[in-house]
PDB file of N, CA, C and O in Angstrom:
ATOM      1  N   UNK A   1       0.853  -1.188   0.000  1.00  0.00           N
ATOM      2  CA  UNK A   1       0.000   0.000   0.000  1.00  0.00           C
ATOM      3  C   UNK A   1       0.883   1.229   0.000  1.00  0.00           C
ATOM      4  O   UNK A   1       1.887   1.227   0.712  1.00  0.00           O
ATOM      5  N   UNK A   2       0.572   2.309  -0.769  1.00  0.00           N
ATOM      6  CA  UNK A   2       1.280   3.196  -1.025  1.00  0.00           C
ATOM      7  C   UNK A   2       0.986   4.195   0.213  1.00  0.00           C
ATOM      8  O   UNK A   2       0.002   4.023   0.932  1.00  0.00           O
ATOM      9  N   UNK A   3       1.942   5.293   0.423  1.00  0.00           N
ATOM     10  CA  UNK A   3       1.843   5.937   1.957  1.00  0.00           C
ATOM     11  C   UNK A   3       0.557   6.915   1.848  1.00  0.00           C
ATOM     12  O   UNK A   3       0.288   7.613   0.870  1.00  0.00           O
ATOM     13  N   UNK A   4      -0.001   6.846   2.758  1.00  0.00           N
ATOM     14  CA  UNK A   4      -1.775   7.345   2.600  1.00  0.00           C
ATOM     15  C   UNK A   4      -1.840   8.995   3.282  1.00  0.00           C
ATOM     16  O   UNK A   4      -1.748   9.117   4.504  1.00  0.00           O
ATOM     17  N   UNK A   5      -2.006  10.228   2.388  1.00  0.00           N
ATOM     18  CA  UNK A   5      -1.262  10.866   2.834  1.00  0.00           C
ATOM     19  C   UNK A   5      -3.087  11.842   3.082  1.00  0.00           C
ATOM     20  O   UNK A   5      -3.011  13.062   3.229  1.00  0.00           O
ATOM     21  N   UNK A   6      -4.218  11.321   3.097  1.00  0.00           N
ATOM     22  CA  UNK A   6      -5.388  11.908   3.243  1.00  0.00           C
ATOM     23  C   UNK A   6      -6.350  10.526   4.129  1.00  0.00           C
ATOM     24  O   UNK A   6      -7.567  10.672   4.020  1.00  0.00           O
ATOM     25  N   UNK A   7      -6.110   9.858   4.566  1.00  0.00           N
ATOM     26  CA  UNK A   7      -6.510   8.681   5.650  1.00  0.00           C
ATOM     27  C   UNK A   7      -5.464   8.735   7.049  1.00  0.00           C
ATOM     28  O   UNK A   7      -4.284   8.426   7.209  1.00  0.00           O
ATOM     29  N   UNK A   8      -6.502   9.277   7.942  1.00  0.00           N
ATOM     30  CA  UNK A   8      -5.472   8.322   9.088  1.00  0.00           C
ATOM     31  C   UNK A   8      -6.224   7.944  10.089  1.00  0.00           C
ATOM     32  O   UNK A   8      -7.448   7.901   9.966  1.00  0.00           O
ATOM     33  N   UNK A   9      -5.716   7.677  11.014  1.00  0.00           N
ATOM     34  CA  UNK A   9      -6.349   6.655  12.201  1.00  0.00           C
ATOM     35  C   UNK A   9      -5.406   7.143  13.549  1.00  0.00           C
ATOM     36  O   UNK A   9      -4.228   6.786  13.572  1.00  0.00           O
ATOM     37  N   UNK A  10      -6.039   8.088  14.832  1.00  0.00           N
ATOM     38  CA  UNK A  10      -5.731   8.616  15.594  1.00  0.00           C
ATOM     39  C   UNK A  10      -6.917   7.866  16.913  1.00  0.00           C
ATOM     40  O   UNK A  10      -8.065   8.306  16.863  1.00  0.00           O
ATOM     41  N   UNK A  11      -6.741   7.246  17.549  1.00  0.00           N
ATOM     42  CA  UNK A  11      -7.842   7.210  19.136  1.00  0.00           C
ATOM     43  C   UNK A  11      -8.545   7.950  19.285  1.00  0.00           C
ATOM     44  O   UNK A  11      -9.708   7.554  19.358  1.00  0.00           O
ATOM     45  N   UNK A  12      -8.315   9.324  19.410  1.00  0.00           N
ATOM     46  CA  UNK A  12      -8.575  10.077  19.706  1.00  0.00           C
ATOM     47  C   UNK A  12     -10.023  10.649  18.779  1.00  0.00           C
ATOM     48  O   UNK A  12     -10.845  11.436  19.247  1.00  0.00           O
ATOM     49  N   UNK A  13     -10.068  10.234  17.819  1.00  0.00           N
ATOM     50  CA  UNK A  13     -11.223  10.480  16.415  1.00  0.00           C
ATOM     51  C   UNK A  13     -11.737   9.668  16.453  1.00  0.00           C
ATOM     52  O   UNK A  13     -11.138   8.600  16.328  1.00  0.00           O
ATOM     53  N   UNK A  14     -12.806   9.681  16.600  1.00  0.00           N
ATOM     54  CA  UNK A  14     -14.068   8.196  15.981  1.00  0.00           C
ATOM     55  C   UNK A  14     -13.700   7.361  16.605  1.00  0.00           C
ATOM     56  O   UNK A  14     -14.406   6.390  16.332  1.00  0.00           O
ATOM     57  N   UNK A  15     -12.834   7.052  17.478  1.00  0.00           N
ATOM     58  CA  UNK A  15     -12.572   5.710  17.913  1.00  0.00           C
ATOM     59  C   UNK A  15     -11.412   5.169  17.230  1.00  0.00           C
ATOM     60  O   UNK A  15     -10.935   4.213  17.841  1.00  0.00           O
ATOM     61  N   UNK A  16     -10.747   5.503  16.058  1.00  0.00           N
ATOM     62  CA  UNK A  16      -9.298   5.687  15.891  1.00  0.00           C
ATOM     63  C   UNK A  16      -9.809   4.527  14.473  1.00  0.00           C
ATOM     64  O   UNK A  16      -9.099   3.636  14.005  1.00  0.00           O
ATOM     65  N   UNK A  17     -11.354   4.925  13.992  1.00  0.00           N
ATOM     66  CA  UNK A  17     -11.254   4.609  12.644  1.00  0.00           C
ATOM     67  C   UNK A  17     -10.888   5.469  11.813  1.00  0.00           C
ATOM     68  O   UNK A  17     -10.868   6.692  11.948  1.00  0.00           O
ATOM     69  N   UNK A  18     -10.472   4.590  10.589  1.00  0.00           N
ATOM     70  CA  UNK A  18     -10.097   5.596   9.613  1.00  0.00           C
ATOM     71  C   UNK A  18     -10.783   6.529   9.098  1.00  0.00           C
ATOM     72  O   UNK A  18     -11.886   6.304   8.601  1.00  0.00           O
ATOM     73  N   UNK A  19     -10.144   7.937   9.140  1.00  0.00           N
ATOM     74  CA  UNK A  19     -11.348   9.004   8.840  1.00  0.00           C
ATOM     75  C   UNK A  19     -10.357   9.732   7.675  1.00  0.00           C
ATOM     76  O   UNK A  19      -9.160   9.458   7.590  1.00  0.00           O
ATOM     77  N   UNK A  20     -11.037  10.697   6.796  1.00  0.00           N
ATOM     78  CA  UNK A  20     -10.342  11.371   5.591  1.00  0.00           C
ATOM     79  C   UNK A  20      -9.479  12.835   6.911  1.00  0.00           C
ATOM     80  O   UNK A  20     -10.172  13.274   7.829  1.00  0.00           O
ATOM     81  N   UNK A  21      -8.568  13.141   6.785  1.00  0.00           N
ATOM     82  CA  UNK A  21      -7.310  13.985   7.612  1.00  0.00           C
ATOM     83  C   UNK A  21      -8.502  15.278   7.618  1.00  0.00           C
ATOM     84  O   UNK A  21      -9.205  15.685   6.692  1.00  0.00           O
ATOM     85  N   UNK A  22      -8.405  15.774   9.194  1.00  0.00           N
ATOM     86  CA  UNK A  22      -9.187  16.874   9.201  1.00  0.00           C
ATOM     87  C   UNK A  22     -10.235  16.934   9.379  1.00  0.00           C
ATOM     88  O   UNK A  22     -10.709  18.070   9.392  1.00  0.00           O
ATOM     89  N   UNK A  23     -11.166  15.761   9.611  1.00  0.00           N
ATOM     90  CA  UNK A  23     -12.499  15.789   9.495  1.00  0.00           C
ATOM     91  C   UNK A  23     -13.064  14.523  10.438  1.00  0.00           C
ATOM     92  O   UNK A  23     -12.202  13.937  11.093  1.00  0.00           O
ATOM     93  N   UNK A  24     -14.371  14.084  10.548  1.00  0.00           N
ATOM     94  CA  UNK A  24     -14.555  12.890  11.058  1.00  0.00           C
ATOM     95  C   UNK A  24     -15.201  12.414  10.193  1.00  0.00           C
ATOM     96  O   UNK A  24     -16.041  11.563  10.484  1.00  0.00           O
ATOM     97  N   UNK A  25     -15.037  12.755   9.072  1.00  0.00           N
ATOM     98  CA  UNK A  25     -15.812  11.243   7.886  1.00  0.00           C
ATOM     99  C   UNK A  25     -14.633  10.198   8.105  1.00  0.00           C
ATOM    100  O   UNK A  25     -13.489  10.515   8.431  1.00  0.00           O
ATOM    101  N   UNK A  26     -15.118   8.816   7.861  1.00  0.00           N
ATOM    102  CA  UNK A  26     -14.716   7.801   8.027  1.00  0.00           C
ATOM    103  C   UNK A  26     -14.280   6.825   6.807  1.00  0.00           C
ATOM    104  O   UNK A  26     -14.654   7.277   5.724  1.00  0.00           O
ATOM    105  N   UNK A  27     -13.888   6.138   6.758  1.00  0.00           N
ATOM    106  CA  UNK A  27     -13.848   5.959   5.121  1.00  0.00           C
ATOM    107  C   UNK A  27     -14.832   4.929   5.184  1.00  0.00           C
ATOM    108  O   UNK A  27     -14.949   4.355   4.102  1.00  0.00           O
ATOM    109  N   UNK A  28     -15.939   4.294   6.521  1.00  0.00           N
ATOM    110  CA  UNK A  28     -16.580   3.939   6.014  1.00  0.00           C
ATOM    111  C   UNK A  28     -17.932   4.517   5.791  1.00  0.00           C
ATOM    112  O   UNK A  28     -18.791   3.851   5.215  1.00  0.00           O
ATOM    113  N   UNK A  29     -18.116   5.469   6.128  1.00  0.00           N
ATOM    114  CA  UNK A  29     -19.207   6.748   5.772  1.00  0.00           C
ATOM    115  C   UNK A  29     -19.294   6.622   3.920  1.00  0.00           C
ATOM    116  O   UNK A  29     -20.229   6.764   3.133  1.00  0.00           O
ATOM    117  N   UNK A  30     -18.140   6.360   3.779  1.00  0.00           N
ATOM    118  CA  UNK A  30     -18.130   6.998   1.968  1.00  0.00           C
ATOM    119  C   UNK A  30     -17.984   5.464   1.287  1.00  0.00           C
ATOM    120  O   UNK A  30     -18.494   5.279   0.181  1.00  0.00           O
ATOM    121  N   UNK A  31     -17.625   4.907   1.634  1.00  0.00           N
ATOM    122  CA  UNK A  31     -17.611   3.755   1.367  1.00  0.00           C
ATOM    123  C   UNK A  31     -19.803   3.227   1.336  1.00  0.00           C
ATOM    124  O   UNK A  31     -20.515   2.771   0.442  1.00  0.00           O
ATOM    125  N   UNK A  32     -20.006   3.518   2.390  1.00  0.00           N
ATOM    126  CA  UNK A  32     -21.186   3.017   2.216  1.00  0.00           C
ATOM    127  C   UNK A  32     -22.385   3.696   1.714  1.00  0.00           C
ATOM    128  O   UNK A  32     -23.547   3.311   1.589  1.00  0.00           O
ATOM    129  N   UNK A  33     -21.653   5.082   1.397  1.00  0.00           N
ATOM    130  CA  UNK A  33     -22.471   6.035   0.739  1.00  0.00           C
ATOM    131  C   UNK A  33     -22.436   5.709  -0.719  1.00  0.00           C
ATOM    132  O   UNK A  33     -23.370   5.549  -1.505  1.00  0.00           O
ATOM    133  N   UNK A  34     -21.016   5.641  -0.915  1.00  0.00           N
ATOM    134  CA  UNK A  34     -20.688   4.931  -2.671  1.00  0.00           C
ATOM    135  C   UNK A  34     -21.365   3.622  -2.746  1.00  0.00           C
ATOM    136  O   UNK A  34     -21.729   3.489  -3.914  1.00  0.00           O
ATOM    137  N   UNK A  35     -21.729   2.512  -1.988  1.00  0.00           N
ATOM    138  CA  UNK A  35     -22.576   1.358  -2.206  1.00  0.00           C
ATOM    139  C   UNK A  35     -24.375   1.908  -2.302  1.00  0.00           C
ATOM    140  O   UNK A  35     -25.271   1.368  -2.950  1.00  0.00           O
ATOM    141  N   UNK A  36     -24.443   2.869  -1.612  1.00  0.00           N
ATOM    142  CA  UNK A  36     -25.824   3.151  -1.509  1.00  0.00           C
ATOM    143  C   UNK A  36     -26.168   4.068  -2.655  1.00  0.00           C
ATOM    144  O   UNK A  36     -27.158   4.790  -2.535  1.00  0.00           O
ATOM    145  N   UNK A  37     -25.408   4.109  -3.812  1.00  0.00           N
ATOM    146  CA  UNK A  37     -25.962   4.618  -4.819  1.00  0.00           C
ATOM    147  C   UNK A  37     -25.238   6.280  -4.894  1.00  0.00           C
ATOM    148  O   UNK A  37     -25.050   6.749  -6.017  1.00  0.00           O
ATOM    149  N   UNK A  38     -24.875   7.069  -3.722  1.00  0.00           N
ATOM    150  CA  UNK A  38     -24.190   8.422  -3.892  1.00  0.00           C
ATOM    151  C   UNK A  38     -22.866   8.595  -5.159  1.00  0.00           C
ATOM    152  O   UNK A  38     -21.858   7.908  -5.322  1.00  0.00           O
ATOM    153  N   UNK A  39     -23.250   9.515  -5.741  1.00  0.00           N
ATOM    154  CA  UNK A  39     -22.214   9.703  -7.057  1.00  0.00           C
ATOM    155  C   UNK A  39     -20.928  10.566  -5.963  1.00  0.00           C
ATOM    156  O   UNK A  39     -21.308  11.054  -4.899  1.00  0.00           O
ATOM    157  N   UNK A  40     -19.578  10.649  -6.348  1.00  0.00           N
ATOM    158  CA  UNK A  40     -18.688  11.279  -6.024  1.00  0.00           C
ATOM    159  C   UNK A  40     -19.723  12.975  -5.795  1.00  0.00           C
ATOM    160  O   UNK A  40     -20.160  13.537  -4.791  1.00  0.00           O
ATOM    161  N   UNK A  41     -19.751  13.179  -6.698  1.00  0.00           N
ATOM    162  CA  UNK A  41     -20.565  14.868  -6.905  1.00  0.00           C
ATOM    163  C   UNK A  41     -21.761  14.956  -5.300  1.00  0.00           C
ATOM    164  O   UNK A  41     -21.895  15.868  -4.485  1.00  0.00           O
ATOM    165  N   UNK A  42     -22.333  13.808  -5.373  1.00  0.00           N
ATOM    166  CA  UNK A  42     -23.302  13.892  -4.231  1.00  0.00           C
ATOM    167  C   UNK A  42     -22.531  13.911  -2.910  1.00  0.00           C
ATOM    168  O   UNK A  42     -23.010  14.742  -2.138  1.00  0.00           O
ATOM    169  N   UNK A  43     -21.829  13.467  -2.580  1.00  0.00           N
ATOM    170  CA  UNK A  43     -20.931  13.110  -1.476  1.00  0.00           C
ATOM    171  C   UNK A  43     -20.161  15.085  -1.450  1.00  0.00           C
ATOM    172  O   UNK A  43     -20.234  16.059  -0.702  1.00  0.00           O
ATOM    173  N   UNK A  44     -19.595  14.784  -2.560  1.00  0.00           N
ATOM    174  CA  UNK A  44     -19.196  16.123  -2.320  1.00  0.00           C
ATOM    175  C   UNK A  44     -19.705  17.473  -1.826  1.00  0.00           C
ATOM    176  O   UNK A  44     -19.171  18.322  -1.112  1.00  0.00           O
ATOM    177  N   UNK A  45     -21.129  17.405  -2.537  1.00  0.00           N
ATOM    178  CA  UNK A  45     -22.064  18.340  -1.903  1.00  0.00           C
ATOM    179  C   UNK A  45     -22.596  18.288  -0.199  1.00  0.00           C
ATOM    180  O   UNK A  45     -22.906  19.230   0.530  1.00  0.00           O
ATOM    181  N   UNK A  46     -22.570  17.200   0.016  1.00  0.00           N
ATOM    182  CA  UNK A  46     -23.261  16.783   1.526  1.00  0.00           C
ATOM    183  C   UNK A  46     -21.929  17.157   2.479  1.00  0.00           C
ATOM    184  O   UNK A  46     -22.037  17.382   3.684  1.00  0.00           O
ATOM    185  N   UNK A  47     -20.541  17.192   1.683  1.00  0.00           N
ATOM    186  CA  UNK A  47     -19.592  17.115   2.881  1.00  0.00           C
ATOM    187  C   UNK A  47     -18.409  18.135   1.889  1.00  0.00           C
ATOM    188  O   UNK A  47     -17.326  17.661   1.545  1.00  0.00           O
ATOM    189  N   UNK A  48     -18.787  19.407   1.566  1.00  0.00           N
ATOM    190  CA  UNK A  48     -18.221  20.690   0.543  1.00  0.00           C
ATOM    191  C   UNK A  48     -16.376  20.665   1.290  1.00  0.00           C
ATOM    192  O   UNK A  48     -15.405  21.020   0.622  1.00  0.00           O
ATOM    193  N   UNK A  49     -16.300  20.261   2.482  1.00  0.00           N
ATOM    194  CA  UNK A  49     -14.838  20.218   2.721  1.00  0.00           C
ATOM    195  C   UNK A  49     -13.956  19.110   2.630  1.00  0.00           C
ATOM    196  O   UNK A  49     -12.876  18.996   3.208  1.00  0.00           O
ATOM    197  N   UNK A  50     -14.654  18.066   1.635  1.00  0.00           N
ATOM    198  CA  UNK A  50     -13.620  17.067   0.995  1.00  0.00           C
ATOM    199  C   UNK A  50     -13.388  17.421  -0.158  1.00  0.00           C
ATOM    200  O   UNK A  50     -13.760  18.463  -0.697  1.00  0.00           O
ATOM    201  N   UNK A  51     -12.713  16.507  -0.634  1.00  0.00           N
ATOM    202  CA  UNK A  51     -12.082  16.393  -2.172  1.00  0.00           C
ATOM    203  C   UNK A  51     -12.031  15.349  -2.834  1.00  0.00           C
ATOM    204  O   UNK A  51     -11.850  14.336  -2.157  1.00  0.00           O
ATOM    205  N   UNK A  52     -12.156  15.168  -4.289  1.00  0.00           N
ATOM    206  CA  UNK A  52     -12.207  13.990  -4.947  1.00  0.00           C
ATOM    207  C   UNK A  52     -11.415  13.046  -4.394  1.00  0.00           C
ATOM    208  O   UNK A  52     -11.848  11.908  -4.211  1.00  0.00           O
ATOM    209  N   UNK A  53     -10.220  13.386  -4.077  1.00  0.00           N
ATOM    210  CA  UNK A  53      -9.572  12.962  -3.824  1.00  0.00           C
ATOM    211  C   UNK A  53      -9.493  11.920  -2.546  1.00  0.00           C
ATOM    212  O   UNK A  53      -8.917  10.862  -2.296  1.00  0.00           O
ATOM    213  N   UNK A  54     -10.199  12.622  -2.027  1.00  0.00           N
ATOM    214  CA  UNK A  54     -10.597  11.839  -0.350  1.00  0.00           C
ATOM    215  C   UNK A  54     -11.054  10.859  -0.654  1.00  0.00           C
ATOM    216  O   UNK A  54     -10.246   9.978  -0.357  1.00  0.00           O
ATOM    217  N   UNK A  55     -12.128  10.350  -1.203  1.00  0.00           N
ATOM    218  CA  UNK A  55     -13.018   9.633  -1.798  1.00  0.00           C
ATOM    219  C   UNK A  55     -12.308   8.511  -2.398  1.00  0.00           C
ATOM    220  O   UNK A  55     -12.485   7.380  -1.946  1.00  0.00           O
ATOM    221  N   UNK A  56     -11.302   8.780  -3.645  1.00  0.00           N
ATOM    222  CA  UNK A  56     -10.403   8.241  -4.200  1.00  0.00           C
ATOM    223  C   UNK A  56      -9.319   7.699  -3.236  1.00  0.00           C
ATOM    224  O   UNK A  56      -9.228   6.472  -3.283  1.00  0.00           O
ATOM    225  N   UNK A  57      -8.742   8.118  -2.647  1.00  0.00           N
ATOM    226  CA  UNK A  57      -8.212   7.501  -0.920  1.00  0.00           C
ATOM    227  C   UNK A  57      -8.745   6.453  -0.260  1.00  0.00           C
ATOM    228  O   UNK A  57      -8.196   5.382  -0.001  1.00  0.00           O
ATOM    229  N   UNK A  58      -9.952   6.842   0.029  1.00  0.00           N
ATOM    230  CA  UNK A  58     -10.739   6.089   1.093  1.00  0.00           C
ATOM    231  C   UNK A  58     -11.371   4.727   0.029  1.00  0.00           C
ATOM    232  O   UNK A  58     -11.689   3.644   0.520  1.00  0.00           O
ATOM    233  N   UNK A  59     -11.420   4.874  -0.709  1.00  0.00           N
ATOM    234  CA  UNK A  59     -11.668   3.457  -1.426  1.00  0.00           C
ATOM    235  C   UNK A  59     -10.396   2.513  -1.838  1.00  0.00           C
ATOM    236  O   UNK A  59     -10.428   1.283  -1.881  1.00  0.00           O
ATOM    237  N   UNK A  60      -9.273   3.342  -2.129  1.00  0.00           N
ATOM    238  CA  UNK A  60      -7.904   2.897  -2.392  1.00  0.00           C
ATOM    239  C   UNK A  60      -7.753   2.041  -0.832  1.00  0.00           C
ATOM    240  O   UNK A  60      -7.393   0.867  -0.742  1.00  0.00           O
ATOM    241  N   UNK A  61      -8.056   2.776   0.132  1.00  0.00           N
ATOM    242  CA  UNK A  61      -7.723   2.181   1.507  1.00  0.00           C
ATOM    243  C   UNK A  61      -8.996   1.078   1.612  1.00  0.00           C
ATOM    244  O   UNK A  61      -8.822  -0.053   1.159  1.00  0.00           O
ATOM    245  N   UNK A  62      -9.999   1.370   2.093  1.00  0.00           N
ATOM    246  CA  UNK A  62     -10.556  -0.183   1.659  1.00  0.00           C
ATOM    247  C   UNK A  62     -10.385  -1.188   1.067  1.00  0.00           C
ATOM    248  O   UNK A  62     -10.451  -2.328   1.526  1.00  0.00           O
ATOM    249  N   UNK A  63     -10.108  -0.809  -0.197  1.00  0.00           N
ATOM    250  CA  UNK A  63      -9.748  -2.102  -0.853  1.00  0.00           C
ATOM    251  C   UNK A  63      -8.462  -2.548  -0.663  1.00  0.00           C
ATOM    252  O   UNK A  63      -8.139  -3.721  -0.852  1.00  0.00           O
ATOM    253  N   UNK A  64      -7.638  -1.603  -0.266  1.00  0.00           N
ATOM    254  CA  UNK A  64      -6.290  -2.379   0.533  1.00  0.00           C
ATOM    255  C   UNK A  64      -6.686  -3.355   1.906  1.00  0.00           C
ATOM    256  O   UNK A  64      -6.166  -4.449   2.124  1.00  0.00           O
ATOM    257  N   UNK A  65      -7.306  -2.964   2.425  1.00  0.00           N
ATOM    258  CA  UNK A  65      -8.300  -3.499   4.282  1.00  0.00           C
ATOM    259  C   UNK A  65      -8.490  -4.843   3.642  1.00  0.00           C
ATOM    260  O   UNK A  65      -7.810  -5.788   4.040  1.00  0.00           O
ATOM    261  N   UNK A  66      -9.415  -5.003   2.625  1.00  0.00           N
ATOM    262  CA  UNK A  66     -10.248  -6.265   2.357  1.00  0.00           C
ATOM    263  C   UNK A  66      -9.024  -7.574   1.902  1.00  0.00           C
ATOM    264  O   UNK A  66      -9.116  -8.800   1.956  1.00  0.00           O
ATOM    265  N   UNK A  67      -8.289  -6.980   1.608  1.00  0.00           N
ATOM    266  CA  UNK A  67      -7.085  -7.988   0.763  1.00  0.00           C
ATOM    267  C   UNK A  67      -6.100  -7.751   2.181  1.00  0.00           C
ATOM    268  O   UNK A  67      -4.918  -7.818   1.844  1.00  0.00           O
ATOM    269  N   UNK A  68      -6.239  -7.524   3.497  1.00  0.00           N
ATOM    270  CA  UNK A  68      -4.640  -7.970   4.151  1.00  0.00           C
ATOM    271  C   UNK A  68      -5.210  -8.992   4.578  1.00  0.00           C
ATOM    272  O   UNK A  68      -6.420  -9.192   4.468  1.00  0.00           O
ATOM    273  N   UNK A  69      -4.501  -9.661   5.048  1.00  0.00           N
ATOM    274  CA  UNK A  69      -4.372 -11.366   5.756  1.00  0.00           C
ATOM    275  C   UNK A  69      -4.629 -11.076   7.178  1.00  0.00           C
ATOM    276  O   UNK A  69      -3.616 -10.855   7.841  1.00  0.00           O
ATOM    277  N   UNK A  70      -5.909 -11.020   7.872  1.00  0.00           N
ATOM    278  CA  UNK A  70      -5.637 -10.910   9.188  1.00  0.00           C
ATOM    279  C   UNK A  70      -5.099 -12.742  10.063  1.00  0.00           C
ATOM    280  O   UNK A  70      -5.808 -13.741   9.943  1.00  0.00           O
ATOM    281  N   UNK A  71      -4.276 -12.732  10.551  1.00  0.00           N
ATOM    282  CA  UNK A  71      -3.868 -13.968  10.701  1.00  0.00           C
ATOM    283  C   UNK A  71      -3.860 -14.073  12.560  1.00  0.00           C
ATOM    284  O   UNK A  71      -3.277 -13.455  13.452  1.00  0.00           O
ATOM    285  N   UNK A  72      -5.023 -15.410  12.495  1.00  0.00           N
ATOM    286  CA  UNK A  72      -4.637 -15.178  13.987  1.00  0.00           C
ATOM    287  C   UNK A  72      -3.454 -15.180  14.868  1.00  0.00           C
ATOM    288  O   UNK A  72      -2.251 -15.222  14.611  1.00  0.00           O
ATOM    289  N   UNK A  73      -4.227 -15.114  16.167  1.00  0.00           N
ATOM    290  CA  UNK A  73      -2.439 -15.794  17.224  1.00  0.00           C
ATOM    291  C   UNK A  73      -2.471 -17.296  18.094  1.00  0.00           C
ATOM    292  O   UNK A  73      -3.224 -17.893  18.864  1.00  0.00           O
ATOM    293  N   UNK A  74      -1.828 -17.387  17.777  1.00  0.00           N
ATOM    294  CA  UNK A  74      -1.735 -18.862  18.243  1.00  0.00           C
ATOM    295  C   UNK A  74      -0.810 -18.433  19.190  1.00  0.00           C
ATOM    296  O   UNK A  74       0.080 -17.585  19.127  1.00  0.00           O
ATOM    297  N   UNK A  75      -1.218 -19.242  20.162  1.00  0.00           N
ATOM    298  CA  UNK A  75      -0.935 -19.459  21.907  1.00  0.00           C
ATOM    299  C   UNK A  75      -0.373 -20.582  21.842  1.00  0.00           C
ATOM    300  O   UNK A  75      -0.691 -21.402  20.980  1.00  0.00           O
ATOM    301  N   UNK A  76       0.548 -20.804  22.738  1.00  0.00           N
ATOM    302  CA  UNK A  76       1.092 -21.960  23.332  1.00  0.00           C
ATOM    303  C   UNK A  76       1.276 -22.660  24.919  1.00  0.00           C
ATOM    304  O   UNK A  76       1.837 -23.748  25.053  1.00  0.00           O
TER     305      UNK A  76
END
């Protein structure tokens, strides 16, 4: 994954989900706004202090999420 320079993840925000830098949208706010039919343009209007770009981020980062290997821990 390339270095994510409009996603981050702080405790302190939302609970230290990933949100677009600056804001408390989440990337799964947009994520499930983009499944529910919202065009980039609509999203943009509802939330005028993102950027295409955010959007374009926050799906880049999802679809990085869905493809890591969460691997359990084995105890001994």
């Amino acid at each position: 994954m390339k270095q994510l320079k409009r996603i981050v993840l702080d405790p302190d925000i939302m609970g230290g989900k990933p949100c677009i830098k600056g804001s408390r949208v989440t990337v799964g706010m947009i994520i499930g706004l983009l499944a529910s039919g919202y065009s980039y343009e609509d999203i943009l209007k509802m939330y005028p202090y993102l950027f295409e770009e955010d959007i374009q981020e926050a799906l880049a980062y999802a679809a990085w999420r869905t493809e890591e290997l969460d691997a359990p821990l084995v105890t001994v």
